[in-house]
KETIDO-890155 format. One line per field, with one value per residue: residue in one letter; x, y, z of N, C-alpha, C, O, CB in turn; residue number from 0. Coordinates in steps of 0.2 Angstrom, whole numbers, plus 5000, padded with zeros to 4 digits. Atoms other than C-alpha are relative to their C-alpha. Glycine has a CB too. Layout:
<pts>
res: [a/...];
n.xx: [X/...];
n.yy: [Y/...];
n.zz: [Z/...];
ca.xx: [X/...];
ca.yy: [Y/...];
ca.zz: [Z/...];
c.xx: [X/...];
c.yy: [Y/...];
c.zz: [Z/...];
o.xx: [X/...];
o.yy: [Y/...];
o.zz: [Z/...];
cb.xx: [X/...];
cb.yy: [Y/...];
cb.zz: [Z/...];
n: [NUM/...];
</pts>
This chain:
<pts>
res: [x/x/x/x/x/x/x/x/x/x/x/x/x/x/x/x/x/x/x/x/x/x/x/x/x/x/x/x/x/x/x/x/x/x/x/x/x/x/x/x/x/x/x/x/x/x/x/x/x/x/x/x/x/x/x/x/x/x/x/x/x/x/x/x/x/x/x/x/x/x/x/x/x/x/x/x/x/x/x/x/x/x/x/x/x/x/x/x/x/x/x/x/x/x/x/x/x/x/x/x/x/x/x/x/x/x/x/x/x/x/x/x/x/x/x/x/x/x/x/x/x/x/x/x/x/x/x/x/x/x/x/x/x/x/x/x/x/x/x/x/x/x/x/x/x/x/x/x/x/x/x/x/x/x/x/x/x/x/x/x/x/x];
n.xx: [5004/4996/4998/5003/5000/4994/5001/5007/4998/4993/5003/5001/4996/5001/5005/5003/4995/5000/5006/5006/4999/5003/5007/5006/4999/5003/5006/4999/5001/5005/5004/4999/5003/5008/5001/4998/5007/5006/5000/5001/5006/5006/5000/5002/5009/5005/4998/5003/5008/4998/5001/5005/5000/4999/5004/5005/5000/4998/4993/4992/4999/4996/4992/4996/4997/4996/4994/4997/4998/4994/4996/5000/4996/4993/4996/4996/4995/4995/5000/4996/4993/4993/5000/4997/5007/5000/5006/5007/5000/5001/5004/5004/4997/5003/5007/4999/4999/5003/5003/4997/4998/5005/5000/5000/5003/5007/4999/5001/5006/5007/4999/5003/5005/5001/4997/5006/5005/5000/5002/5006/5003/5000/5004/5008/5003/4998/5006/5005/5001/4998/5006/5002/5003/5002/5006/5003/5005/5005/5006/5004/5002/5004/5005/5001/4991/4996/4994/4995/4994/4995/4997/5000/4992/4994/5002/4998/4993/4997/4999/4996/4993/4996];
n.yy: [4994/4994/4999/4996/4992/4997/5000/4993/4997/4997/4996/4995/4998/4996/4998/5006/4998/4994/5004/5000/5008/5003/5001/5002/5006/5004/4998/5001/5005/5001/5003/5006/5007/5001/5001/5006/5003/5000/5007/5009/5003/5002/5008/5005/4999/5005/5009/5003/5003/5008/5006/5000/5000/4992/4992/5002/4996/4994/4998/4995/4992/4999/5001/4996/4995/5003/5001/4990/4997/5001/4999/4991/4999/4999/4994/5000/5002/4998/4991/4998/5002/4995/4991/5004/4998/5007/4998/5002/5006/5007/5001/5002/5005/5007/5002/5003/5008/5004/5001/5007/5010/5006/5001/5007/5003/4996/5006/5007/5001/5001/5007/5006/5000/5004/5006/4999/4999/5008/5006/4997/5001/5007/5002/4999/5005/5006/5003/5000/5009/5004/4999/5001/5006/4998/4998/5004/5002/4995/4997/5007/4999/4995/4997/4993/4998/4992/5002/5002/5000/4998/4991/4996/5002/4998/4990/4999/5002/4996/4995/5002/4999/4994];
n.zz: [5000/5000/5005/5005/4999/5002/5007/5001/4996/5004/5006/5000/5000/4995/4998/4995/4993/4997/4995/5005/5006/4997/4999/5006/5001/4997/5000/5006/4998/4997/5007/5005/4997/5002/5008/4999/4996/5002/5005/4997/4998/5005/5006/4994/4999/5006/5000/4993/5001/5004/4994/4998/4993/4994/5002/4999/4993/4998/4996/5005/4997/4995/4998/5005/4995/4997/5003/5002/4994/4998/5006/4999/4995/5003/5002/4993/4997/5004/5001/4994/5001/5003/4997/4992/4995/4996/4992/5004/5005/4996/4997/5007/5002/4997/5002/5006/4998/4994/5004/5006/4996/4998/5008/5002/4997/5002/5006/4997/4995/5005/5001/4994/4999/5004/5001/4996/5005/5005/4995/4998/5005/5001/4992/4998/5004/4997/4994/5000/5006/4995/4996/5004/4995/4995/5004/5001/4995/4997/5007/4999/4992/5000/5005/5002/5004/5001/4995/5005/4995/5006/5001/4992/4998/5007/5000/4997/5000/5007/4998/4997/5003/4999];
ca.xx: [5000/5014/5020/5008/5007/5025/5021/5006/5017/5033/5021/5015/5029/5031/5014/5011/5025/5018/5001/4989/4996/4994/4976/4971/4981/4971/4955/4961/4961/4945/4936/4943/4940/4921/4920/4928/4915/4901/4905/4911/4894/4883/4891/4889/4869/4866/4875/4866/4848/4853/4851/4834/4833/4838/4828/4813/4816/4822/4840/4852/4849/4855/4870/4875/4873/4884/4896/4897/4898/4913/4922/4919/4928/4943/4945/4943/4956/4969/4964/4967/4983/4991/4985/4994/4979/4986/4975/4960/4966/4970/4954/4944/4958/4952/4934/4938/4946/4936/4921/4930/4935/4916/4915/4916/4908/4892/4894/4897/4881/4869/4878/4874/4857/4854/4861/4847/4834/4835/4838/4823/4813/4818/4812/4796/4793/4798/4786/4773/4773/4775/4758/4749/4744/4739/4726/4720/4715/4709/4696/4691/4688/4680/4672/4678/4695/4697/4708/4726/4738/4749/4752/4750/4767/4776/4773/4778/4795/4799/4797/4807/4821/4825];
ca.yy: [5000/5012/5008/5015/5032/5033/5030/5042/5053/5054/5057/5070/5077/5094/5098/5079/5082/5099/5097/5102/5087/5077/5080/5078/5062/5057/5064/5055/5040/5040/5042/5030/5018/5023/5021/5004/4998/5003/4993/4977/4979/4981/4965/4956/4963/4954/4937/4939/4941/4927/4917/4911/4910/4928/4936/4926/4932/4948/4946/4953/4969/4969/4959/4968/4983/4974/4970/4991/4995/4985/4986/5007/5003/4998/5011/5021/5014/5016/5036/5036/5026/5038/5055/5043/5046/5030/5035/5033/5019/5005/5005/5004/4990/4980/4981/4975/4961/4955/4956/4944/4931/4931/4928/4910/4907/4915/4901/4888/4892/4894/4875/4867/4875/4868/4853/4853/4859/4841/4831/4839/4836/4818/4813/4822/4813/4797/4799/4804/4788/4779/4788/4785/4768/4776/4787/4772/4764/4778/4782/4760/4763/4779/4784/4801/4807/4824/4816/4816/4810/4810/4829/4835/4822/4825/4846/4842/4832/4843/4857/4848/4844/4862];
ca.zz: [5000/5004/4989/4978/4988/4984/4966/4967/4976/4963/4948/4955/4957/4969/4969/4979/4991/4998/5011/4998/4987/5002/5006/4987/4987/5002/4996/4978/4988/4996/4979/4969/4984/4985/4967/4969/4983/4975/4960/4972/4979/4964/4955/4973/4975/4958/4962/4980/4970/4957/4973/4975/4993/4999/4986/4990/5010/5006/5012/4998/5004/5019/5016/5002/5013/5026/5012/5007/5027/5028/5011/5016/5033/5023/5013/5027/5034/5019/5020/5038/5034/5023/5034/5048/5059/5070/5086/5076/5064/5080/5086/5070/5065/5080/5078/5059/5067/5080/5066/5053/5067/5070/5051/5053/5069/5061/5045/5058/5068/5051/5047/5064/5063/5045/5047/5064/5052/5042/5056/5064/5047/5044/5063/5062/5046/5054/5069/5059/5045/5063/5069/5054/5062/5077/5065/5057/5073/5080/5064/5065/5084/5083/5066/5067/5053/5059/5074/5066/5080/5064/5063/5081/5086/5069/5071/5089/5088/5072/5086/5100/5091/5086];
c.xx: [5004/5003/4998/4997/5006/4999/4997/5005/5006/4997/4998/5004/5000/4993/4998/5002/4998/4992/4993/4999/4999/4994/4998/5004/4994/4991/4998/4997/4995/4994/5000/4998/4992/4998/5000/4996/4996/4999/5001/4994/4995/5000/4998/4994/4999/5003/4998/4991/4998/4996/4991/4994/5000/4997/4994/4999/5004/5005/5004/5001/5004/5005/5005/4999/5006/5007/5002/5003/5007/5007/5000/5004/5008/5003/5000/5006/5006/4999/5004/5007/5005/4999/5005/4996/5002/4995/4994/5001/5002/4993/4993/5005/4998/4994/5000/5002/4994/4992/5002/5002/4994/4998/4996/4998/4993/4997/4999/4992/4992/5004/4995/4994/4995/4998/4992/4994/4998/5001/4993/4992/5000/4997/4993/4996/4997/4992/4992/4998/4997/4993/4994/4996/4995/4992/4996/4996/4996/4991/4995/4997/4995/4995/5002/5008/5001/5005/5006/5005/5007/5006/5002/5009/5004/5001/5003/5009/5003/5001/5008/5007/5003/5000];
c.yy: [5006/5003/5003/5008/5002/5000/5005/5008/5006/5002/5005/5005/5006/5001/4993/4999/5006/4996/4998/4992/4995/4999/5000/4992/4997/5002/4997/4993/4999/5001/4996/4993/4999/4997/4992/4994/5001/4996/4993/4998/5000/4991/4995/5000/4995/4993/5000/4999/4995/4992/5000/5003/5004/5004/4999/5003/5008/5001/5003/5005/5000/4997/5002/5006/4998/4998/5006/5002/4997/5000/5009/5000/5000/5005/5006/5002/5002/5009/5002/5000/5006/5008/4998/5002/4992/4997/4998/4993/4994/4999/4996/4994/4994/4999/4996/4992/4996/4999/4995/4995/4999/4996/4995/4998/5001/4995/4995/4998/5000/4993/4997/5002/4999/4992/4995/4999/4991/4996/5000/4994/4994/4997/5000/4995/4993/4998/5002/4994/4995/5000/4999/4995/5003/5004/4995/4997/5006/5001/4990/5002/5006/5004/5006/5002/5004/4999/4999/5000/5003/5007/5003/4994/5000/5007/4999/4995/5003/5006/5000/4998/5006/5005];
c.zz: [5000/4993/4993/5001/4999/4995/4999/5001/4994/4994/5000/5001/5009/5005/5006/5007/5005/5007/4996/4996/5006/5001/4994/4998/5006/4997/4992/5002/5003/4993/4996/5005/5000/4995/5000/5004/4997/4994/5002/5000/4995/4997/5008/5000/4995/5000/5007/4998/4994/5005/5004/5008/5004/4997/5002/5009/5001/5006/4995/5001/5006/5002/4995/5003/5007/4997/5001/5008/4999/4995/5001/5007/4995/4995/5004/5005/4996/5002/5008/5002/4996/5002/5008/5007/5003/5006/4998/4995/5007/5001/4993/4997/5005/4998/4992/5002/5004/4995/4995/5003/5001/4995/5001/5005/4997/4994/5004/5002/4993/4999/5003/5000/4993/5001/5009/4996/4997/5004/5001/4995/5000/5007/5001/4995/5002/5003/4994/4995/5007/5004/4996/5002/5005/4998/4997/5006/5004/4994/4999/5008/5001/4994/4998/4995/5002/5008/4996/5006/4993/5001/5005/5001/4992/5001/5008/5003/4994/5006/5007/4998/4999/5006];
o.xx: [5003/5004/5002/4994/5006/5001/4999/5003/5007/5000/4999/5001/4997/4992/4994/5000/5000/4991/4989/4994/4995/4992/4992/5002/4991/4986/4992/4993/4996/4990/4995/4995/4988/4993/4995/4994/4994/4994/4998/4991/4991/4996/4994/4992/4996/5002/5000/4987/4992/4993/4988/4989/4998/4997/4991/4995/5006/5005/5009/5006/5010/5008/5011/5004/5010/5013/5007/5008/5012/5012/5003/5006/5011/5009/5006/5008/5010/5004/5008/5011/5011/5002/5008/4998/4998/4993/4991/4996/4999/4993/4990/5001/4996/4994/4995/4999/4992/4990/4998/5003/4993/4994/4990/4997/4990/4991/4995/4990/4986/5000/4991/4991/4989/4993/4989/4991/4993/4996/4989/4989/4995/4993/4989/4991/4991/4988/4986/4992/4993/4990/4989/4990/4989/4987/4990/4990/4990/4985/4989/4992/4989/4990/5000/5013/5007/5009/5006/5008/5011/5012/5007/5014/5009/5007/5007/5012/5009/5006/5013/5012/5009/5003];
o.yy: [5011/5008/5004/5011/5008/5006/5010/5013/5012/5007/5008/5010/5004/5000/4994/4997/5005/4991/4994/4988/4991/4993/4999/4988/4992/4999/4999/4990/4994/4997/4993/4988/4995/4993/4988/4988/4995/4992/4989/4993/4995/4987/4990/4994/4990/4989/4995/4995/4993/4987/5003/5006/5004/5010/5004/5007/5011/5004/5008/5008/5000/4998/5000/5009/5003/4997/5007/5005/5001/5001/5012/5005/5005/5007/5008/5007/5006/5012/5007/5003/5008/5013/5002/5003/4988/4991/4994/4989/4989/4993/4991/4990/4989/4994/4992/4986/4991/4993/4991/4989/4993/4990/4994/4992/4996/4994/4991/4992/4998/4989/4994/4997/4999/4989/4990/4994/4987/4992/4997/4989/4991/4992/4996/4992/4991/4993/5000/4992/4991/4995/4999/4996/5003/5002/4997/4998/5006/5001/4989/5005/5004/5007/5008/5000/5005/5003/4995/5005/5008/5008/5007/4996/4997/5008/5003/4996/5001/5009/5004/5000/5006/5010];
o.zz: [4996/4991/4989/4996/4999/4994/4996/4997/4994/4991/4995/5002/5014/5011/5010/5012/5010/5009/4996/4994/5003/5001/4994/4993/5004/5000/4989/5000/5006/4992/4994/5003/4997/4995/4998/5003/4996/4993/5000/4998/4995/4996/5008/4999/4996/4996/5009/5001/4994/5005/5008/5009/5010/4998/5003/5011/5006/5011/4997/5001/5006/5007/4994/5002/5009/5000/5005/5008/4997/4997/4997/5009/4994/4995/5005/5008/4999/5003/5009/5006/4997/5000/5013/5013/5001/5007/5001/4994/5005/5000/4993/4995/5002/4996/4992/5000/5002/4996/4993/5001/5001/4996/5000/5004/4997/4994/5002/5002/4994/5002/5001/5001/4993/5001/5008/4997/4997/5004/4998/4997/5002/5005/5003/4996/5001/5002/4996/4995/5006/5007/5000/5003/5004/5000/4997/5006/5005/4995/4998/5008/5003/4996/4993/4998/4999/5011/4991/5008/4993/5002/5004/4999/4993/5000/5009/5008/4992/5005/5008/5000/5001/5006];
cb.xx: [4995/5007/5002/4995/4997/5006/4998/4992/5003/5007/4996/4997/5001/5000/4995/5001/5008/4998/4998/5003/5009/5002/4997/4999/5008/5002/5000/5007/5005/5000/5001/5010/5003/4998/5006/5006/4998/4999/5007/5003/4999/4999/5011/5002/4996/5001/5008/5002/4995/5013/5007/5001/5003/5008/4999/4999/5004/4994/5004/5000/4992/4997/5001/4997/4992/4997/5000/4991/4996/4999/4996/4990/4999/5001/4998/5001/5000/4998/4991/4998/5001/5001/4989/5009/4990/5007/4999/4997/5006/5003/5000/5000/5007/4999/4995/5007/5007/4999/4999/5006/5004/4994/5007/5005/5001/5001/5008/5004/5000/4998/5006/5002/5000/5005/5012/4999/5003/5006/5003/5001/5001/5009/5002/4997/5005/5007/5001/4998/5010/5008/4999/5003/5007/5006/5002/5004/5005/5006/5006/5007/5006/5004/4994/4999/5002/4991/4998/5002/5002/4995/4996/4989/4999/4997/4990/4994/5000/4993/4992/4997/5001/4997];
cb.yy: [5000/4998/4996/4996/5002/4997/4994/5000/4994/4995/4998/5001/5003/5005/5002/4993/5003/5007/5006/5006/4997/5001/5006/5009/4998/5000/5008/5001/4997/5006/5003/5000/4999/5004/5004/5001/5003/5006/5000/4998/5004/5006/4997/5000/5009/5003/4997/5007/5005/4999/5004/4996/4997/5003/5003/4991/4995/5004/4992/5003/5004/4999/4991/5000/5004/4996/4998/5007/4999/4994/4995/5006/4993/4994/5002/4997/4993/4997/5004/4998/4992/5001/5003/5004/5004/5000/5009/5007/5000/5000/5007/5007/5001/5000/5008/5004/5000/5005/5005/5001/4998/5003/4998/4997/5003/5009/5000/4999/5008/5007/4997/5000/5005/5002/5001/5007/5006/4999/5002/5010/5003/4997/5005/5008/5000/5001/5006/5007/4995/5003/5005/5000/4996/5005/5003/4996/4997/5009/5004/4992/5002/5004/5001/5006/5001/5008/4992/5006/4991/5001/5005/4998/4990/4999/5004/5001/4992/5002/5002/4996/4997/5004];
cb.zz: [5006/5005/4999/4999/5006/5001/4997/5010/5005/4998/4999/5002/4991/4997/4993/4996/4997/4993/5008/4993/4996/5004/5004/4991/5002/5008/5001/4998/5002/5007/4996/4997/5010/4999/4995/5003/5008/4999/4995/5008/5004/4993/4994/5007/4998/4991/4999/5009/4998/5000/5008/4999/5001/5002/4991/4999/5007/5001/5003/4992/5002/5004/5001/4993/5003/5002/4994/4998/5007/5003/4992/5000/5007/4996/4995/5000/5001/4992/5000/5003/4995/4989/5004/5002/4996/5003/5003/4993/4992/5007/5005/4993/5000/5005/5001/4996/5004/5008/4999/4995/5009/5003/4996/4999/5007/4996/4996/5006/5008/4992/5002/5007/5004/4996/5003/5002/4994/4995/5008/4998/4995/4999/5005/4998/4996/5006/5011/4998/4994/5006/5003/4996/5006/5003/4995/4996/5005/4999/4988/4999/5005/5001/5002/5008/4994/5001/5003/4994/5004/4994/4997/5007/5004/4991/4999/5003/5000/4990/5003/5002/4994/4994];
n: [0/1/2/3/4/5/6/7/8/9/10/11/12/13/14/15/16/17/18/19/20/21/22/23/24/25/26/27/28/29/30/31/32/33/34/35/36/37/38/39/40/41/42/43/44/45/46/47/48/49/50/51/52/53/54/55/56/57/58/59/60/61/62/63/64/65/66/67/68/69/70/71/72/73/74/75/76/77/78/79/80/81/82/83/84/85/86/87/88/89/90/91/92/93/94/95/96/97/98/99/100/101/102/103/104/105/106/107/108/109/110/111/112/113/114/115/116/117/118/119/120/121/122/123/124/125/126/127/128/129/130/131/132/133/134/135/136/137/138/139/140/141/142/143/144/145/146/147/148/149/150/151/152/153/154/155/156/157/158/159/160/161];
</pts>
């Protein structure tokens, strides 16, 4: 990164060396990064509503706005890096961090609770084929069909499991 505000730097010869050139380097670099986010994010918005599943619950939005927030920390961060504003950039460097370690806790826990989900489902199924019996006799003995052990213990071991 240094290395391309040295580059920015010697092109511009004088004018980039003074404070002026300083603040329109960093005011250089805070545009071109915007610009840069806002293009990651649109092509991500249209491969997050490609995706069935998050345009049907009206999620792309909001993790494509969670993309932009954080892809607009990093740059950011680069601006504050070449004003050397260190005092302001640790603290914002942590919160970055401590956000991308949760990354993958956040990945794990929609898994396990997928991976839940399908249990769950294969179970309820289970007991409700298992109570189906239970309905038959019920409706020989009784006469009446609107009895469904069936559904009521399938709907409530599909609840218990999750």
């Amino acid at each position: 990164m240094d290395g391309i505000f040295s580059s920015l730097s010697s092109t511009l010869g004088s004018l980039g060396s003074g404070k002026i050139g300083h603040a329109l380097i960093g005011l250089l670099i805070l545009i071109v990064g915007l610009f840069i986010v806002k293009f990651l994010t649109s092509i991500f918005k249209k491969l997050l509503n490609s995706v069935d599943f998050l345009e049907d619950n009206n999620l792309a939005q909001p993790i494509a706005s969670l993309v932009k927030a954080v892809l607009t920390i990093f740059v950011l961060m680069a601006v504050l890096q070449h004003f050397g504003l260190t005092d302001v950039l640790a603290p914002l460097k942590d919160m970055v961090n401590k956000f991308l370690s949760a990354i993958p806790n956040i990945i794990g826990a929609g898994v396990i609770g997928y991976a839940g989900w399908v249990i769950a489902k294969i179970v309820s199924e289970l007991v409700g084929v298992g109570l189906n019996k239970v309905d038959r006799q019920l409706l020989d003995k009784t006469g009446n069909d609107s009895i469904q052990v069936s559904k009521i213990g399938s709907s409530f071991m599909f609840a218990a499991i999750l």
